[in-house]
Structures are given as C-alpha cells and as structure tokens.
C-alpha positions as a printed Julia matrix, in Angstrom:
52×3 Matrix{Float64}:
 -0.54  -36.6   49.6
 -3.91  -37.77  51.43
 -5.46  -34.34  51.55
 -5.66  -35.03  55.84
 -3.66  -33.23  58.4
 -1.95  -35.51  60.55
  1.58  -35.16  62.34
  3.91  -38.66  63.04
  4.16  -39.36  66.74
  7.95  -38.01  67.01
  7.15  -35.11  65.79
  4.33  -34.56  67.73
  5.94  -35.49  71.31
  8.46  -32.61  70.42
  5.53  -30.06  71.43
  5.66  -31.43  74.76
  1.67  -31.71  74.53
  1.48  -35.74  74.09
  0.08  -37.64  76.47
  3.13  -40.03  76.48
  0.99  -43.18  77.5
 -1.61  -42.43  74.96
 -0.06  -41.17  71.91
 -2.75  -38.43  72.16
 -2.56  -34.71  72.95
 -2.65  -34.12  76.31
 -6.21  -32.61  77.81
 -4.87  -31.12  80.68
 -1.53  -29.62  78.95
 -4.06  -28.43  76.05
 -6.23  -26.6   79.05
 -3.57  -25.31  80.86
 -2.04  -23.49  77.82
 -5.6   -22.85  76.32
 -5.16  -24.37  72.77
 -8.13  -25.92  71.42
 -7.86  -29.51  70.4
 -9.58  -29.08  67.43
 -6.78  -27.07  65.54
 -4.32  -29.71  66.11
 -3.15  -32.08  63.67
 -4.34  -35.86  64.23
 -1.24  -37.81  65.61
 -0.5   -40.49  63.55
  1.9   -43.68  64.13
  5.38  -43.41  62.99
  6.32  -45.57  59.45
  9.11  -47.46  62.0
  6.39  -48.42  64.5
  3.59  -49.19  61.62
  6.15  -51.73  59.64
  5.88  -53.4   62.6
C-alpha cells in the first residue's frame, strides 16, 4: 500500500464525473453537483493502460 489515495481510471469514469478526454474530474460536473475537488481521490492510469 503507498499510503496515497488514488482511484484507477475505470473506476473513476463509473461516477460519471470524468472528463472523458482528460482522464480528470470534470470542473463543470464537480460545480454543478457542488463537490469540492479536493476530497476526491487522484485518478490514476489503469495497470492495462500503464503495461503499455
């Protein structure tokens, strides 16, 4: 365990707050449903996509 909070990209996208084209959560979806950035995980690549 790395002692960091991060959540694999799948996972993530299942929120439906992922900026599909960045990998990153979504500003405006974050606004909209007034959730602050800062308690989110960090999104992380998925092993699949990292092995390359």
């Amino acid at each position: 365990m790395t002692g960091q909070d991060r959540c694999e990209i799948g996972n993530a996208s299942r929120t439906e707050l992922v900026d599909i084209r960045t990998g990153n959560w979504s500003q405006d979806l974050l606004g909209v449903f007034g959730i602050p950035a800062a308690c989110l995980f960090e999104i992380v690549p998925s092993p699949a996509s990292a092995a390359g």
